[in-house]
N, C-alpha and C positions, 0 to 999 in steps of 0.2 A: 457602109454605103450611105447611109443617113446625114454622115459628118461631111464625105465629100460631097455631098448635094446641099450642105450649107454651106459649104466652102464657095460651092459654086456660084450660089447665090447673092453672097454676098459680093464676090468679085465681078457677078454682074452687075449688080445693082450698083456698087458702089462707080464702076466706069460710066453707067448714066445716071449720074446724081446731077448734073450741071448741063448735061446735054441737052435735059429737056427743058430746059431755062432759055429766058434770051441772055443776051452779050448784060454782061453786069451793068449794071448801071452806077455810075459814079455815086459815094453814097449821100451828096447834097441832093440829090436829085430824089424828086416824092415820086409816090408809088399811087397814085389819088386814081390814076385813070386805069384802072384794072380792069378785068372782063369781067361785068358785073353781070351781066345777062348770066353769063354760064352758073354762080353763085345760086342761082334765082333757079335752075330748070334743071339742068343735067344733073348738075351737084346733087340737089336734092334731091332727084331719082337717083341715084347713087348711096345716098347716107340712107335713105330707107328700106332700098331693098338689102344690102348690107348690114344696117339694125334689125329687121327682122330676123337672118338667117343667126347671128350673133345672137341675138338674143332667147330665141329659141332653143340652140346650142345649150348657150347656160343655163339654163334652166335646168336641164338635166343633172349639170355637174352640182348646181346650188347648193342642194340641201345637205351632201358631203362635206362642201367647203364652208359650209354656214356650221356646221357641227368644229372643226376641226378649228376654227375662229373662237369659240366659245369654251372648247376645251382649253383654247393656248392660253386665253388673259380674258379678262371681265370687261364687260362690257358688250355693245349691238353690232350687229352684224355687218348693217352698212352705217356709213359714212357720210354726212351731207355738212356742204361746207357755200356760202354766199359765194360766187363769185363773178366776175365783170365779164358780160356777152360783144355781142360788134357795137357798134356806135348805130344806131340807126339814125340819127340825126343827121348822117351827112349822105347827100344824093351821090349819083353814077357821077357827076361830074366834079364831086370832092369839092364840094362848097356848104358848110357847115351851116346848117341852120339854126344856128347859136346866138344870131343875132334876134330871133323871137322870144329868148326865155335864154338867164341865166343856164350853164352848163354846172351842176353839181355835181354827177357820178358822168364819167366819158363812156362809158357802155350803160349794155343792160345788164341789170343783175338778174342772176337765174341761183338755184340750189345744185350743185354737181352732185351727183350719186358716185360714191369709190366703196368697195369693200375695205372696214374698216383694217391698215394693218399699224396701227399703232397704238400704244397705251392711252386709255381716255384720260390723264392728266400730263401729254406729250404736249400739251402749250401753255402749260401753267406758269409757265415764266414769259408768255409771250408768243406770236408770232414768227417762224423763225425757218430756214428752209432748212430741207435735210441734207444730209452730208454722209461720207461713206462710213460703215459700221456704227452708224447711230444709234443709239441706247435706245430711242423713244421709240425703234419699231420690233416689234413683238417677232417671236422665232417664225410663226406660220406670215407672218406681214411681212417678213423678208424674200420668203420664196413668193408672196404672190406680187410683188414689188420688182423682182429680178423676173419676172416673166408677164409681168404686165396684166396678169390676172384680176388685178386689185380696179386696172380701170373701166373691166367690162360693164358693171352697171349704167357709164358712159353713155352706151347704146340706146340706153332709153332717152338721156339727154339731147342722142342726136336724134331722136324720134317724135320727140317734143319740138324742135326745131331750135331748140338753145344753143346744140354744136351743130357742128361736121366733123362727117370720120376722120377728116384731114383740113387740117389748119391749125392758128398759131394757138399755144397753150392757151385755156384761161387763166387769167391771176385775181389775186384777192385786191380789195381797194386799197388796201394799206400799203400792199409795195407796190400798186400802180403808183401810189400819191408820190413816193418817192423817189420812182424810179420816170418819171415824169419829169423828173428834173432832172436827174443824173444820168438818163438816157438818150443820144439822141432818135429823135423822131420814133419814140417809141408810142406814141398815139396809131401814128399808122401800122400797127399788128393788129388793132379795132373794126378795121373798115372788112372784115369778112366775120362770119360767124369762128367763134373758136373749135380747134378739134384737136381729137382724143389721140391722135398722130400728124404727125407733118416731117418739113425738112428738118426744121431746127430740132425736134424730140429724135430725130433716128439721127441726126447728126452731130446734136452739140448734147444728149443725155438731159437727164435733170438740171434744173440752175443749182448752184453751187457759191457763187460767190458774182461780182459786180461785174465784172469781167464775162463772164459766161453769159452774164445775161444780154452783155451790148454784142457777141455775139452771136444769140438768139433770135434778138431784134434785126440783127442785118439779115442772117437766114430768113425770117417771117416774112420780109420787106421784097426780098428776091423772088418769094415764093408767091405773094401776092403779084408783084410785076408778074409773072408770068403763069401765072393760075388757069390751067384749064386740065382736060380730063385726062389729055397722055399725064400730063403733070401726076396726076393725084393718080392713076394705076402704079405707074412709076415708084412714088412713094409707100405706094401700098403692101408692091412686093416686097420693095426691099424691109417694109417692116416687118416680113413674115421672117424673114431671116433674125432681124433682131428683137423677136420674142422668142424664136426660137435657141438662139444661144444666150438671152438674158442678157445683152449685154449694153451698158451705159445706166445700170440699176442702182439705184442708193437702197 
């Protein structure tokens, strides 16, 4: 009964993945003029009554899952990693105010909270995204990874007001730097707060390779055009379905 009711779901959600969009937009064309009021009111009644009841939730499960971390591999429990928020420099009508003061980081930087699921010397060579059956994440870091478990601490983030439930990943500075150039228009995923789900994450999985990411960015850019609250229910569901079959997990 459980499976056909994922089935279900998922072939619902996936027939309105683009309905609740507008008409695409050709992809020279900017995404500047988005519904920024919604961003500012509803969203955020949204991501807080949402991080409460999440967060609450966990709390319960924690102190199992915090055990079960520290038996698998050495090291703390959660995870905190720099990474790049919206751009607040630029106003509703997408006119950067960059002309007052050099622009050095394109967002804000906030601290992400993840339950940690990987070896603490998994960057000792660097920097580097993950890939399927990767060495660097620990047996209990894979199931909480394939179920999305690992991002709930998130919730506090979006409670702080650094995400939202839904919108584009955040990323670290170093592959903004360089994907800033190898991407286009990939500045505009900045212009909304990031969040812990959206299109591109239930659509396109983890980044993977350069490809996936220009991908990501068209997703992100489509989902800003057309951001509002069917939007983001919409997105919502259908993430419950893919937590619940794990699936697009490194």
């Amino acid at each position: 009964m459980l499976k056909d009711l994922i089935t279900h779901m998922q072939k619902e959600a996936f027939s309105a993945d683009y309905k609740i969009l507008p008409e695409k937009k050709h992809q020279n064309e900017s995404v500047l003029n988005f519904n920024f009021e919604y961003t500012q009111t509803s969203q955020r009644v949204l991501d807080i009554s949402i991080s409460l009841l999440v967060l609450i939730a966990f709390a319960l499960f924690l102190p199992l899952i915090a055990i079960l971390i520290k038996i698998d591999s050495k090291g703390p429990v959660f995870y905190t990693q720099t990474r790049i928020g919206q751009n607040r420099r630029q106003t509703r009508s997408g006119i950067q105010e960059s002309n007052r003061r050099k622009i050095i980081i394109p967002g804000r930087p906030f601290q992400v909270w993840k339950l940690r699921s990987m070896y603490i010397d998994a960057e000792k060579n660097g920097p580097q995204w993950a890939t399927p059956d990767d060495k660097r994440i620990t047996k209990i870091g894979r199931i909480l990874r394939k179920f999305r478990i690992d991002e709930l601490p998130q919730f506090w983030n979006v409670l702080l007001g650094d995400m939202s439930v839904v919108g584009p990943r955040p990323e670290r500075l170093c592959f903004i730097r360089k994907l800033q150039k190898d991407v286009y228009k990939y500045d505009e995923r900045l212009l909304v707060r990031p969040g812990i789900t959206g299109l591109a994450q239930i659509q396109n999985g983890y980044d993977s390779d350069l490809e996936s990411v220009r991908k990501k960015v068209y997703l992100d850019r489509q989902y800003i055009d057309g951001i509002s609250l069917r939007t983001d229910l919409s997105i919502l569901r259908r993430t419950v379905s893919v937590v619940l079959t794990g699936s697009g997990a490194n």
